[in-house]
C-alpha positions in Angstrom: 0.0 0.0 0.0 2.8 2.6 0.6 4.9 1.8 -2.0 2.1 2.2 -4.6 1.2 4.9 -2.5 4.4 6.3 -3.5 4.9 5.1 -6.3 1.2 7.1 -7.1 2.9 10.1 -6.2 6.0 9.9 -7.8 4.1 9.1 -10.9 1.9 12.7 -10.0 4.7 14.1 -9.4 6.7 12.7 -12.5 3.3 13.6 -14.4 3.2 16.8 -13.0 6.9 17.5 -13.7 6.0 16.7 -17.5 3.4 18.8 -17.2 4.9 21.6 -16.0 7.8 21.0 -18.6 5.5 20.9 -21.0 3.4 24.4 -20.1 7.1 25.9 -20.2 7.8 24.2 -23.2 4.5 25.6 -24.3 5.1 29.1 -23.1 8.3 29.4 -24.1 6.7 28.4 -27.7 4.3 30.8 -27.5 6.9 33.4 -26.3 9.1 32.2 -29.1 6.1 32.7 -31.6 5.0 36.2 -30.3 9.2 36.9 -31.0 8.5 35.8 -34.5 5.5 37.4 -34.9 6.5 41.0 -33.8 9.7 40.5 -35.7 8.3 39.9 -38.8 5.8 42.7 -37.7 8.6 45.2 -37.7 10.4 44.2 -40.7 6.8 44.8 -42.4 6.5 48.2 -40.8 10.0 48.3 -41.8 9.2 47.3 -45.5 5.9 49.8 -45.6 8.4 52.7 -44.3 10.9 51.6 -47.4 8.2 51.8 -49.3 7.0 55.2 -48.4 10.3 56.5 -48.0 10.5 55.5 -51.9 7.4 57.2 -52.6 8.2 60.4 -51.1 11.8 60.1 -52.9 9.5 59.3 -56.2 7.1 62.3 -55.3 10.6 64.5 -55.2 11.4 63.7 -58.0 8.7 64.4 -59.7 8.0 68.0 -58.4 11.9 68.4 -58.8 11.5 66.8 -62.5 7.9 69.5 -63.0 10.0 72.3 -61.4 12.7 71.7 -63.9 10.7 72.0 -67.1 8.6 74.6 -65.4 12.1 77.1 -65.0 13.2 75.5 -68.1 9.5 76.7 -70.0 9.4 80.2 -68.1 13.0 80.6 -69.7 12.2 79.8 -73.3 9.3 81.9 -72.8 11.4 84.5 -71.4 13.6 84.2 -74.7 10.4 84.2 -77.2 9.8 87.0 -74.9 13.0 88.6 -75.3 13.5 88.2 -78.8 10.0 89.0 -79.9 11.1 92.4 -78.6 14.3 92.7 -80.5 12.3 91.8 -83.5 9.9 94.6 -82.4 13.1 97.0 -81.9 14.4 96.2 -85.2 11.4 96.8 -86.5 11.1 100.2 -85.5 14.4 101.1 -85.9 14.0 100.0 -89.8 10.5 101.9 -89.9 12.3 104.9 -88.4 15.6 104.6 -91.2 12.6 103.7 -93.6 10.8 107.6 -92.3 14.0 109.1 -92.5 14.8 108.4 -95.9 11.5 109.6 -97.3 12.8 112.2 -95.3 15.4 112.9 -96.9 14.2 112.1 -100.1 11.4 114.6 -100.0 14.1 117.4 -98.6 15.8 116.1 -102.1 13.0 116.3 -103.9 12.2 119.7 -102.8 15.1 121.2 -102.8 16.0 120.0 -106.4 11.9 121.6 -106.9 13.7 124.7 -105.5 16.7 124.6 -107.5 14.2 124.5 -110.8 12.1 127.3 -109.8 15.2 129.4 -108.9 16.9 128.7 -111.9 13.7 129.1 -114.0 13.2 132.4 -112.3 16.8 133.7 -113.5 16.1 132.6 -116.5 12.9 134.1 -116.8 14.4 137.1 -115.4 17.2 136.8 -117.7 15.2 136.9 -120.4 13.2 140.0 -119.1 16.1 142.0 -118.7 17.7 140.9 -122.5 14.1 141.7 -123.3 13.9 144.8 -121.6 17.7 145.8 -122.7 16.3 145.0 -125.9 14.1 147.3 -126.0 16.1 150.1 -124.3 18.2 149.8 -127.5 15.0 150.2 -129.4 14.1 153.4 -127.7 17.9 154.6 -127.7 18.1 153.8 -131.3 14.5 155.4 -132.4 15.6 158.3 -130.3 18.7 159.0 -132.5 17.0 158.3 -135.2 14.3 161.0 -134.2 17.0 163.5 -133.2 19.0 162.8 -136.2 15.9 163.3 -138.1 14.6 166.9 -136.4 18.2 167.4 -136.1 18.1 167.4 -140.4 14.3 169.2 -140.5 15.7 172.1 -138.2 18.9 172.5 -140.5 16.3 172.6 -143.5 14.1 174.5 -141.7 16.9 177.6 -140.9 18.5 176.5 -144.7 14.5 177.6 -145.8 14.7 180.5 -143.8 17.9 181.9 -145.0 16.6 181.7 -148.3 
């Protein structure tokens, strides 16, 4: 009776030892598996921050890439700009030279009118004066003619008197 009395308990005990090896065994497992289980938890998290550490990189590089072609778009349009308003300058400076010649072609034009007149005018008056010394001589010419004439009349006049 005792010794299966004992030998009960050392088998309780004995199955109570496995037991308890076998709820640390368990725990430990379970410890073990919640270990796992968070590690691969944090390499996710890890993996999810990768990932939007490469979507923010991504999302830099497109606003850096936009930014690019927008300063490289406000400087061609800054040089369309720019040049549109040489073409403008040239412009006006060639519709300026373009003023300034019928400028001076009309100052030509005029003063080569000018020259005309002036020239016809001393002609004209040229031609008065051989016109009007002309007929000075006339006059000067029918004078002595006149005189010459009375001049003979008187002498045949005082010749007729004598007589």
């Amino acid at each position: 009776e005792n010794t299966r009395e004992r030998e009960n308990t050392r088998e309780r005990e004995n199955t109570s030892e496995r037991e308890n090896t076998r709820e640390r065994e368990n725990t430990s497992e379970r410890e073990h598996m919640r270990d796992r289980e968070r590690e691969h938890e944090r390499e996710r998290e890890n993996m999810r921050e990768t990932v939007r550490t490469h979507e923010r990189e991504r999302e830099h590089t497109r606003e850096r890439t936009h930014e690019r072609e927008n300063t490289r778009e406000t400087e061609n349009t800054r040089q369309r700009t720019h040049e549109r308003e040489r073409e403008h300058t040239r412009e006006r400076e060639h519709e300026r030279e373009n003023t300034r010649e019928i400028v001076r072609t009309r100052a030509r034009d005029h003063e080569r009118e000018n020259t005309s007149k002036r020239t016809r005018a001393r002609e004209t008056e040229s031609e008065h004066t051989r016109e009007r010394t002309h007929e000075r001589e006339r006059e000067r010419k029918y004078t002595r003619e006149r005189e010459h004439t009375r001049g003979r009349e008187h002498t045949r006049v005082r010749e007729n008197t004598r007589e």
